[in-house]
KEKE-3310 file (N, C-alpha, C; in steps of 0.2 Angstrom, whole numbers, plus 5000, padded with zeros to 4 digits):
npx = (5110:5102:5088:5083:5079:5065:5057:5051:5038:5032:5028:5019:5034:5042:5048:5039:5034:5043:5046:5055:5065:5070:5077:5078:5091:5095:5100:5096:5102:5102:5111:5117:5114:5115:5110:5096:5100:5093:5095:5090:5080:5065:5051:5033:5028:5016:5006:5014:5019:5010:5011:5020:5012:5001:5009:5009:4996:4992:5000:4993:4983:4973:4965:4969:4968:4964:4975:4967:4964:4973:4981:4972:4974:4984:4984:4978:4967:4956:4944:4936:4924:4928:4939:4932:4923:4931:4935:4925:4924:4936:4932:4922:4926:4933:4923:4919:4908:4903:4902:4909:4921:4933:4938:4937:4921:4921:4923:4921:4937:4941:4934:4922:4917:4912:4907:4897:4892:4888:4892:4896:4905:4912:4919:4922:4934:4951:4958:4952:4953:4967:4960:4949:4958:4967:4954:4951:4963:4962:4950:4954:4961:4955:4952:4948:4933:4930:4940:4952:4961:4967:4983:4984:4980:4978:4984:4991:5003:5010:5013:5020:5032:5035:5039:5049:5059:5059:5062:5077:5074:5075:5068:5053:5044:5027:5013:4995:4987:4980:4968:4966:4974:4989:5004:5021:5033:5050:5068:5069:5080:5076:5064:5067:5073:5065:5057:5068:5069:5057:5058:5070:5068:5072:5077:5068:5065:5051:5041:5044:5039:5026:5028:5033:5022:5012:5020:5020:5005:5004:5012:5006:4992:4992:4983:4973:4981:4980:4973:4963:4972:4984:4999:5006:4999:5003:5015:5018:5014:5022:5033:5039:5049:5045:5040:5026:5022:5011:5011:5003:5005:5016:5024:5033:5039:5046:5051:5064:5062:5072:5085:5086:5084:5079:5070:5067:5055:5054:5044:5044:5035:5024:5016:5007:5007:5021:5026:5026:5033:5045:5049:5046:5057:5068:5070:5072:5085:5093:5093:5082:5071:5067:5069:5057:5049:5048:5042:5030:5026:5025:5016:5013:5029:5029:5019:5005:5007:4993:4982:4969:4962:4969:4986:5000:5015:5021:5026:5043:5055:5072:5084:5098:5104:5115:5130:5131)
npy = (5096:5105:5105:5108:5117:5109:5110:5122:5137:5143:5155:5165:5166:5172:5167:5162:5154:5142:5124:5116:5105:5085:5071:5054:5040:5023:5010:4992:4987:4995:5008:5023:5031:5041:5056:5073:5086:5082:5066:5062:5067:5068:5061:5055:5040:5040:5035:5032:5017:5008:4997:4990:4987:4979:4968:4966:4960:4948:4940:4934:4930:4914:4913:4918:4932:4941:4948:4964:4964:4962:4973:4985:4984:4990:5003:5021:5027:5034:5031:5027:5018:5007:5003:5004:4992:4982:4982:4978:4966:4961:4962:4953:4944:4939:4937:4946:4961:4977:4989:4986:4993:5003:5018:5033:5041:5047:5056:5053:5054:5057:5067:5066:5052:5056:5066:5054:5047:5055:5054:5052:5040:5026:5018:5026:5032:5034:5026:5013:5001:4997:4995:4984:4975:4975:4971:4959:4950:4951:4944:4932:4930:4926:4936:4951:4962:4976:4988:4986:4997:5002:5004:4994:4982:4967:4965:4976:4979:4967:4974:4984:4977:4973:4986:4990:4979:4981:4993:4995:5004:5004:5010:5016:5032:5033:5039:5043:5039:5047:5040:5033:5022:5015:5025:5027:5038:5041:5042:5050:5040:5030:5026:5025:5014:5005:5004:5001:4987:4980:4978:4971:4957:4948:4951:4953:4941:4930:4936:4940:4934:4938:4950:4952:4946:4956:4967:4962:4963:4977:4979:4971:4978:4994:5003:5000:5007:5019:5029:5038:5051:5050:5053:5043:5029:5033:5034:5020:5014:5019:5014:4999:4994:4997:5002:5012:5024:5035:5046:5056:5074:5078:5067:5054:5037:5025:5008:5005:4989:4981:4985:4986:4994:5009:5024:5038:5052:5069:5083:5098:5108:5100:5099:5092:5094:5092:5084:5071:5078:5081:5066:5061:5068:5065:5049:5051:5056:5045:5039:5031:5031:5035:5043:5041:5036:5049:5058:5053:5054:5067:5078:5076:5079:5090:5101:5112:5130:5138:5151:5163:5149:5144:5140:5146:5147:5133:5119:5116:5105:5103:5100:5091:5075:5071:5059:5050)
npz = (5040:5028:5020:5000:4986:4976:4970:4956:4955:4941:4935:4918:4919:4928:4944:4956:4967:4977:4980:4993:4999:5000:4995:4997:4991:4991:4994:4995:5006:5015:5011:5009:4992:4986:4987:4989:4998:5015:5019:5033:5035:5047:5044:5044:5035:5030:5018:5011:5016:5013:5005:5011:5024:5019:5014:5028:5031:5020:5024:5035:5031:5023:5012:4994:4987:4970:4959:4956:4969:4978:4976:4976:4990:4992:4990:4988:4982:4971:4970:4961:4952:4949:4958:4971:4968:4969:4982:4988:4984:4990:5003:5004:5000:5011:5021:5029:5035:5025:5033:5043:5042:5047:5040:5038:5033:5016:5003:4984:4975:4964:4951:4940:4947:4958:4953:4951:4961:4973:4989:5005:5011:5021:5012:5000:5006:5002:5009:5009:5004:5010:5023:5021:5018:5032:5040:5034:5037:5051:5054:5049:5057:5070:5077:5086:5076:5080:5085:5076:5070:5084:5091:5100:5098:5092:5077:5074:5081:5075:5062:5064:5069:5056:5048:5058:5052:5039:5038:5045:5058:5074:5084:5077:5077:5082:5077:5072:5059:5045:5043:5054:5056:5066:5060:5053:5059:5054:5048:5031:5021:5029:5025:5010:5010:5014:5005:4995:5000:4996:4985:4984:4992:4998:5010:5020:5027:5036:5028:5014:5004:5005:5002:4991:4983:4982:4977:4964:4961:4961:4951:4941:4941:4940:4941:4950:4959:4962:4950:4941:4933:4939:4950:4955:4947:4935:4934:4933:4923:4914:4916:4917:4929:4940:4954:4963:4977:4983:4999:5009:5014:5007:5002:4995:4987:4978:4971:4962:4953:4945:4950:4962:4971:4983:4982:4991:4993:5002:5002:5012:5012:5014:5002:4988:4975:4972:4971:4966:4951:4958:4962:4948:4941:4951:4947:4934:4934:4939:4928:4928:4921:4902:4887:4878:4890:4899:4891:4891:4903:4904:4906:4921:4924:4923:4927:4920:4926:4927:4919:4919:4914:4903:4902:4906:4914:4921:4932:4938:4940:4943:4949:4956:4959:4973:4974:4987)
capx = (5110:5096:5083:5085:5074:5064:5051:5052:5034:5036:5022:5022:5040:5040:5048:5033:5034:5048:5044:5059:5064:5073:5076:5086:5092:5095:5100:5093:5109:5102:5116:5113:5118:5113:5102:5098:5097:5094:5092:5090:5076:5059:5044:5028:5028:5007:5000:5019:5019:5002:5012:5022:5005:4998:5012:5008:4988:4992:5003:4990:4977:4976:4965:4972:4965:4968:4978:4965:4962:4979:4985:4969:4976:4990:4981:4977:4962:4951:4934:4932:4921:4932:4941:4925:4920:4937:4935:4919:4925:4939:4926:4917:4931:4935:4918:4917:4904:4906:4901:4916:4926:4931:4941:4931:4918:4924:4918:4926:4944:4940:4927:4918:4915:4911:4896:4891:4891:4892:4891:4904:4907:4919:4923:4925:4940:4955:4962:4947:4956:4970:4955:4948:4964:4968:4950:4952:4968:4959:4944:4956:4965:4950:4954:4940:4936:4931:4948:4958:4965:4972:4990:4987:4975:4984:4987:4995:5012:5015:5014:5026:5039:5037:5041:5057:5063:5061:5068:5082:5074:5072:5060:5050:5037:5021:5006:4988:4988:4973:4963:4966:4977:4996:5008:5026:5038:5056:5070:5069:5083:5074:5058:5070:5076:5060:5054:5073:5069:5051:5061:5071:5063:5075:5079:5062:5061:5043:5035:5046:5034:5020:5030:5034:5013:5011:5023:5019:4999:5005:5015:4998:4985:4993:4977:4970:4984:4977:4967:4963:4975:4988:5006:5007:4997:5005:5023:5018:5012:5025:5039:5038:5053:5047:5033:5026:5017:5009:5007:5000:5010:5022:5026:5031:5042:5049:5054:5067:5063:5077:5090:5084:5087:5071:5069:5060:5053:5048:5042:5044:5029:5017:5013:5007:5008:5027:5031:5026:5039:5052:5051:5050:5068:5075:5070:5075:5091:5096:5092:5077:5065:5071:5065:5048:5046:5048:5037:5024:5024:5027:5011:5016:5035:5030:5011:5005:5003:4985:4980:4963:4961:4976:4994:5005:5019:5024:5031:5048:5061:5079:5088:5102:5107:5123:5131:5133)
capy = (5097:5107:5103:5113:5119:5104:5111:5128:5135:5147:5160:5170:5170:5173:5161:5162:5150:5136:5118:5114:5095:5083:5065:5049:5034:5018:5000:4986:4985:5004:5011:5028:5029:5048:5063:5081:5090:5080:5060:5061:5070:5064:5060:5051:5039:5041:5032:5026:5012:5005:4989:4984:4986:4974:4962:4959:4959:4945:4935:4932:4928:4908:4915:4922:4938:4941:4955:4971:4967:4964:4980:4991:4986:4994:5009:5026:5026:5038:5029:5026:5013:4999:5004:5002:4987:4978:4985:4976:4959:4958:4962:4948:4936:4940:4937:4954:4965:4983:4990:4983:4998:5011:5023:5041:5042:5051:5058:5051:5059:5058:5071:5059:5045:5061:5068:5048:5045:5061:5051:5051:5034:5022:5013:5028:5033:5031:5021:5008:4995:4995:4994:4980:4968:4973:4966:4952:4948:4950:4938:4923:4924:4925:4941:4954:4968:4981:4991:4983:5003:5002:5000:4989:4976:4962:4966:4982:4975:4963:4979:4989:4975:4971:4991:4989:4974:4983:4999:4996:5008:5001:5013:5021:5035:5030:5042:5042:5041:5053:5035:5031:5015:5019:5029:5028:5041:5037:5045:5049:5036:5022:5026:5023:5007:5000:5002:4993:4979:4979:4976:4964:4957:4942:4954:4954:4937:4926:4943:4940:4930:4942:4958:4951:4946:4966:4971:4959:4967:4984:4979:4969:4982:5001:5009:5001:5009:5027:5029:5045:5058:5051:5050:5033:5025:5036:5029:5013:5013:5020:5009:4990:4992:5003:5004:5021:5023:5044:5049:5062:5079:5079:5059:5047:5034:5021:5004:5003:4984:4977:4986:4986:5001:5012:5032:5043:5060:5075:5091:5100:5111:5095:5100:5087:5097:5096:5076:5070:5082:5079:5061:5059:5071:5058:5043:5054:5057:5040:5034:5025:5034:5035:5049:5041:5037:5056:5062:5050:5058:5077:5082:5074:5081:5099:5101:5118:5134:5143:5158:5161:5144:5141:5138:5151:5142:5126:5118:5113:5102:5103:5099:5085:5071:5071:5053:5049)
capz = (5033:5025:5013:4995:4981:4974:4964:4956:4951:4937:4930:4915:4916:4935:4949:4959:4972:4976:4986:4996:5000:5003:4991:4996:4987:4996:4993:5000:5013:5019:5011:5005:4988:4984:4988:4988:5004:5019:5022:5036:5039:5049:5042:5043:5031:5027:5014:5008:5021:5011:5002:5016:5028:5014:5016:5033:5029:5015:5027:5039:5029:5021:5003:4990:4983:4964:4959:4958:4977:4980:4972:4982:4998:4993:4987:4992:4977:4966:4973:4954:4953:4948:4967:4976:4967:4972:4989:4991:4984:4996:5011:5003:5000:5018:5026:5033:5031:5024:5039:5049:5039:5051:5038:5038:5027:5012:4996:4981:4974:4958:4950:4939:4952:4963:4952:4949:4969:4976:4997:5010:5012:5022:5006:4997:5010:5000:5011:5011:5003:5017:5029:5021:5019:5039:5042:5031:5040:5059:5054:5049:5063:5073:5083:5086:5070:5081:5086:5072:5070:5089:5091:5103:5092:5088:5071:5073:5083:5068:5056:5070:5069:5048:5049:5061:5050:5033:5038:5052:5062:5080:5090:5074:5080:5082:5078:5069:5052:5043:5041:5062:5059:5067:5057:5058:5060:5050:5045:5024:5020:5031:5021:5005:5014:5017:4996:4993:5002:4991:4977:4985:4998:5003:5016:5023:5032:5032:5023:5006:4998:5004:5000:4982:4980:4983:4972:4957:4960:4958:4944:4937:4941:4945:4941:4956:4968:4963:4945:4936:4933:4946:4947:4955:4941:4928:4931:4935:4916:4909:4915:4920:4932:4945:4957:4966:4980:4986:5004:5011:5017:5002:5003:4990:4987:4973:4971:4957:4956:4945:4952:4970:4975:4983:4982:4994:4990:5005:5001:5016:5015:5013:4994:4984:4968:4968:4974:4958:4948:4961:4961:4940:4939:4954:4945:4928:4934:4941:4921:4927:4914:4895:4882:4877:4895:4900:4885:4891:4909:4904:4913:4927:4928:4922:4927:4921:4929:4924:4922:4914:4911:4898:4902:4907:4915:4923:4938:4933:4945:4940:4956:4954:4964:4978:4975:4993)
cpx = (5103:5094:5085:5079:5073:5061:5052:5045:5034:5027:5022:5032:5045:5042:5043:5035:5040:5046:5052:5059:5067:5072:5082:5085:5096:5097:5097:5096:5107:5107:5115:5118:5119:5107:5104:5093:5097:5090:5089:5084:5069:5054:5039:5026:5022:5007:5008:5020:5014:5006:5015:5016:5001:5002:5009:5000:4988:4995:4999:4984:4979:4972:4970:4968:4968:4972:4975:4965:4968:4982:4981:4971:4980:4990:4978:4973:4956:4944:4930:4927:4923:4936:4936:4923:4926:4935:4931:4920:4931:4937:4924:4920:4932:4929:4916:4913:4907:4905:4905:4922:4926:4937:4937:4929:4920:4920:4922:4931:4941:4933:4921:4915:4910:4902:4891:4887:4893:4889:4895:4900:4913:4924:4925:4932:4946:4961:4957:4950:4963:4966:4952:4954:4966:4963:4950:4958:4965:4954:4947:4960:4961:4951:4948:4941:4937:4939:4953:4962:4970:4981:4991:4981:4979:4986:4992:5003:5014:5016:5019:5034:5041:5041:5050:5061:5065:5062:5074:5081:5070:5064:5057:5045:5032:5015:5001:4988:4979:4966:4963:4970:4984:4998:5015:5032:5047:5061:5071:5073:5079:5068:5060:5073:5072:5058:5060:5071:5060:5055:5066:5072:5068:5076:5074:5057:5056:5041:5039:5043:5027:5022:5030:5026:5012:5015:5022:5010:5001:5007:5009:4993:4987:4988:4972:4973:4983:4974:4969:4969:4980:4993:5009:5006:5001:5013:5024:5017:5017:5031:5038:5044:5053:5039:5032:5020:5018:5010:5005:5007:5017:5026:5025:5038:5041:5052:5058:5069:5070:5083:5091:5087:5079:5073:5063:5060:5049:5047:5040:5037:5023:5013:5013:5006:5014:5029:5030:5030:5045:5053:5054:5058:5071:5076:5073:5086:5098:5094:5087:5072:5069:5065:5059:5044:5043:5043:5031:5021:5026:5022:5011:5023:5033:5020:5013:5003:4996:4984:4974:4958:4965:4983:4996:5010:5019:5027:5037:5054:5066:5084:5091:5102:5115:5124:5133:5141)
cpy = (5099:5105:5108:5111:5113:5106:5120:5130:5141:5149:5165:5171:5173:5168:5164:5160:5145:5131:5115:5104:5091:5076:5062:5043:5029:5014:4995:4985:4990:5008:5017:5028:5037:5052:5068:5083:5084:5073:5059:5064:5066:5066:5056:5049:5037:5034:5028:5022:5007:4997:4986:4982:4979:4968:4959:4957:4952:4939:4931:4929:4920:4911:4920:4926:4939:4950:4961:4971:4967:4970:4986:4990:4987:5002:5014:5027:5032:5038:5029:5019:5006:5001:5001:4995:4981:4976:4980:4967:4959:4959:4954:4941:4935:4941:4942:4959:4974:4987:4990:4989:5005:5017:5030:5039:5049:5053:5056:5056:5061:5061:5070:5054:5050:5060:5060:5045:5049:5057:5051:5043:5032:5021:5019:5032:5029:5026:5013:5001:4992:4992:4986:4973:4968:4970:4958:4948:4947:4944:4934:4921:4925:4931:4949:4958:4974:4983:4990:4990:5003:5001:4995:4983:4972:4963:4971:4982:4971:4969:4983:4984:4972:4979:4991:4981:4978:4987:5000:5002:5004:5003:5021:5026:5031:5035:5038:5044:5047:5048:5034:5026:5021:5021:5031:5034:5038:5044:5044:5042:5028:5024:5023:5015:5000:4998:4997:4988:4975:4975:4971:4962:4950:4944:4954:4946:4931:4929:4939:4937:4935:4950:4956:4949:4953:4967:4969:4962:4972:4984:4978:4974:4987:5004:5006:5005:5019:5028:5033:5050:5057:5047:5041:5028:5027:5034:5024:5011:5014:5015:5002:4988:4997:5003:5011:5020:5031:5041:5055:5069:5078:5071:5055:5045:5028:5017:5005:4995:4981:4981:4988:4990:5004:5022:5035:5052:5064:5079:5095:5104:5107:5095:5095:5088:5097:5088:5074:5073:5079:5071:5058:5062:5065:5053:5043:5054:5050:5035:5030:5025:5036:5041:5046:5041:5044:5058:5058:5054:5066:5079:5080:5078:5086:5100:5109:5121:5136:5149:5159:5154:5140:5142:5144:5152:5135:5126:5114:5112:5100:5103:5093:5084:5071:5064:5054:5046)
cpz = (5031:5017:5006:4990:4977:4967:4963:4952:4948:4935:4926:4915:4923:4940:4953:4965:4971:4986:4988:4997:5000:4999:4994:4991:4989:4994:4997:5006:5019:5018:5007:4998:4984:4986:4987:4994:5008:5021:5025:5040:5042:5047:5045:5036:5026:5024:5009:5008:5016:5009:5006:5022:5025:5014:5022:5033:5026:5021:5035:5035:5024:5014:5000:4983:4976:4965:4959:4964:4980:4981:4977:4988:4998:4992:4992:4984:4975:4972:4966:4957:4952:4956:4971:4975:4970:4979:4992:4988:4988:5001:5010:5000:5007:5022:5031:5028:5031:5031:5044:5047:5044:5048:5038:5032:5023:5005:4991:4978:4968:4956:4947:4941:4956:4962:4949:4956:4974:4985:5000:5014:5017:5016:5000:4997:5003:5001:5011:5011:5007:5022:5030:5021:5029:5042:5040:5036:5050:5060:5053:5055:5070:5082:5081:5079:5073:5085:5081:5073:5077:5090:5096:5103:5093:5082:5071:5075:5077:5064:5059:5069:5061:5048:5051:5055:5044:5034:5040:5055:5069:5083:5084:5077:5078:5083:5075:5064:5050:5044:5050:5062:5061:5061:5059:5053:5058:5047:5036:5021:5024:5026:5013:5006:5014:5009:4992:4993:5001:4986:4979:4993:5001:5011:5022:5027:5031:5028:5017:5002:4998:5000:4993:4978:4979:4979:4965:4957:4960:4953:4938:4937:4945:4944:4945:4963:4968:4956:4940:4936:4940:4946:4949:4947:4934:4926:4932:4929:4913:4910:4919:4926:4938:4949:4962:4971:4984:4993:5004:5014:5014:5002:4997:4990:4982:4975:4964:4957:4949:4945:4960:4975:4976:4983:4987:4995:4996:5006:5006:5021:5015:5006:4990:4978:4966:4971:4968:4954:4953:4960:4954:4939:4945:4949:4938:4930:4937:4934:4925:4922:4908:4893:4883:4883:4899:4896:4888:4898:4908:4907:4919:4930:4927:4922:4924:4926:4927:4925:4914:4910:4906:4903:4903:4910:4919:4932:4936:4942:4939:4946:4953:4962:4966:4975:4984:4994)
residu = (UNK:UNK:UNK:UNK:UNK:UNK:UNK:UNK:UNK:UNK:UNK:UNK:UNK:UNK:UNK:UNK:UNK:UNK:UNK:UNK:UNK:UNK:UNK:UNK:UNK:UNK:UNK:UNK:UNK:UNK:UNK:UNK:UNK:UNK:UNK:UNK:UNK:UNK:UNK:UNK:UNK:UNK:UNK:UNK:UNK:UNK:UNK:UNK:UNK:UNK:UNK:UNK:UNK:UNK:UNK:UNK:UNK:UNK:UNK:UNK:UNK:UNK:UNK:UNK:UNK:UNK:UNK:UNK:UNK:UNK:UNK:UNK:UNK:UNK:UNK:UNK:UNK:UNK:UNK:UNK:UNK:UNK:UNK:UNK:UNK:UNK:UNK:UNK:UNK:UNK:UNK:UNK:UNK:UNK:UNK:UNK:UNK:UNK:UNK:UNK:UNK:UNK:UNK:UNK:UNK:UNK:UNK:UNK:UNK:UNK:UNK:UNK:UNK:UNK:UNK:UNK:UNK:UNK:UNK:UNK:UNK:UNK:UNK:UNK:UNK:UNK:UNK:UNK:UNK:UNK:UNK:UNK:UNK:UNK:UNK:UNK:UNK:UNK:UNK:UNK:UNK:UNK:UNK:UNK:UNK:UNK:UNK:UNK:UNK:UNK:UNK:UNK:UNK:UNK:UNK:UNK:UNK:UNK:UNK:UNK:UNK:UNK:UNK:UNK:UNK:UNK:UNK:UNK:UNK:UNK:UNK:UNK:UNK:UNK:UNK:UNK:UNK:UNK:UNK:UNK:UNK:UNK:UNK:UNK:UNK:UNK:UNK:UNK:UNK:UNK:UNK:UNK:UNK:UNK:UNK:UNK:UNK:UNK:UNK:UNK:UNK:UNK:UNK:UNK:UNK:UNK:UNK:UNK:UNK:UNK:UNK:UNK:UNK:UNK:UNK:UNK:UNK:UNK:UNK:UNK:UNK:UNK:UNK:UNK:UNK:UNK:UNK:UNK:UNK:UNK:UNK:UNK:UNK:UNK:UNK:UNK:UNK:UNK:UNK:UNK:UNK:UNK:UNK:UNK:UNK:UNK:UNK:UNK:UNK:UNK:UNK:UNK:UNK:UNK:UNK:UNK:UNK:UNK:UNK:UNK:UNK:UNK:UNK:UNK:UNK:UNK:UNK:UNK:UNK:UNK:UNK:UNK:UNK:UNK:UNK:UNK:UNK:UNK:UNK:UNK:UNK:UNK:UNK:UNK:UNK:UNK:UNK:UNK:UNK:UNK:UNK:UNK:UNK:UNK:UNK:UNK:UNK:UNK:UNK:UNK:UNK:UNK:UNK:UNK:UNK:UNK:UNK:UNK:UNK:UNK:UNK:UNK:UNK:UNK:UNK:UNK:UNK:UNK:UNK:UNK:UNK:UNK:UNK:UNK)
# end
């Protein structure tokens, strides 16, 4: 089954360029319920992975974080300064010093945090706040910090088989994510399987009380799970029924939490200018987003093109969903 034209980017008038791709749509059971192009294809689920990783962080630790710090360890984050300042009170609710963060030092995403703290940092790694709940989770159960990224930690087999529970994929790949923790390889529909069973989490065992703390923190505070000018936080504003979580190399995926179904989005050539557009027309075309909601994300589904600095066309997804 081939992938098909996700994103079409349009100039003066001109199809320019077009992002290929692949979108499925899931139930809780695994069962596909639509897509366009190919379920089945394999990915690395990046920085999608983040809330269930957070589940098993929460289920090993006995405090309980409030919701921004919740919500950062679900996050792939600006490095605004409300992110960093989270980052650095779950260290310090979690008796670990900063220092213990082994994510690359980074410079922050956003360009006003940038020019307030132009430093490559740990903490301002966009994954810091993953880093810091895996350490939080190593020091209460009294297992070394250094190597936490290892897959053969201890923590990291618990994240390996929270993975196999919520996707039903037995023997996911195993690489190195961009931050160094493992990284698992999945076909699109398990990736859509895993964000269902977010949204209903009965399915998910001892986790379901930790996977539903992570999802009610993203619900409570989405402008810690990415920030400024970012489609996570932008449709997590606009609608109360839906959580979003980017990766990396064209990767995203949605919980539609009261109908519990999950969505995953992957952009073939790795472009993260065109998952954002594909996901809102998915989410758009499964009625999860209503007219004001779509008016409120129109820079989001139809980013413009530029030319000279003004507008000269858009990037416009118009692809429909297969029922399966």
């Amino acid at each position: 089954m081939a992938s098909v034209p996700l994103v079409r980017v349009v100039r003066s008038g001109l199809e320019e360029s077009i992002h290929a791709g692949d979108v499925a749509v899931v139930d809780a059971d695994g069962r596909l319920m639509a897509r366009a192009g190919d379920p089945g294809q394999e990915a690395y689920a990046r920085s999608s992975m983040k809330p269930l990783q957070a589940a098993v962080s929460l289920s090993l630790c006995s405090f309980e974080p409030p919701d921004d710090e919740v919500s950062v360890m679900c996050a792939s984050h600006n490095a605004e300064p409300v992110h960093v300042r989270a980052v650095r009170s779950l260290l310090a609710r979690a008796g670990v010093e900063e220092s213990a963060l082994r994510c690359p030092a980074s410079l922050p995403w956003d360009q006003e945090s940038l020019l307030a703290a132009p430093e490559r940092l740990p903490i301002h790694s966009d994954c810091s706040g993953k880093h810091a709940g895996m350490l939080g989770a190593c020091r209460e159960q009294g297992w070394p910090l250094a190597g936490y990224r290892e897959p053969d930690h201890p923590l990291q087999p618990r994240v390996l088989d929270a993975v196999r529970l919520a996707s039903g994929v037995a023997e996911p790949q195993v690489g190195v994510d961009g931050c160094g923790v493992p990284v698992h390889g999945l076909p699109l529909a398990a990736m859509a399987t895993i964000f269902a069973r977010l949204a209903a989490p009965d399915r998910l065992g001892a986790l379901e009380g930790h996977a539903r703390r992570a999802v009610s923190a993203m619900r409570a505070a989405p402008y810690m799970v990415a920030g400024r000018n970012r489609v996570d936080t932008a449709v997590m504003e606009a609608t109360p029924s839906v959580i979003v979580k980017a990766g990396a190399e064209g990767m995203v995926c949605a919980a539609v939490l009261d109908r519990g179904i999950g969505v995953a989005v992957k952009v073939r050539d790795g472009t993260a200018r065109a998952a954002g557009p594909a996901l809102i027309r998915a989410l758009a075309r499964l009625d999860v987003l209503d007219g004001s909601m779509l008016r409120a994300l129109d820079g989001y589904a139809r980013p413009p093109v530029l030319g000279g600095g003004e507008p000269v066309g858009e990037l416009v997804a118009d692809f429909d969903l297969t029922p399966a």
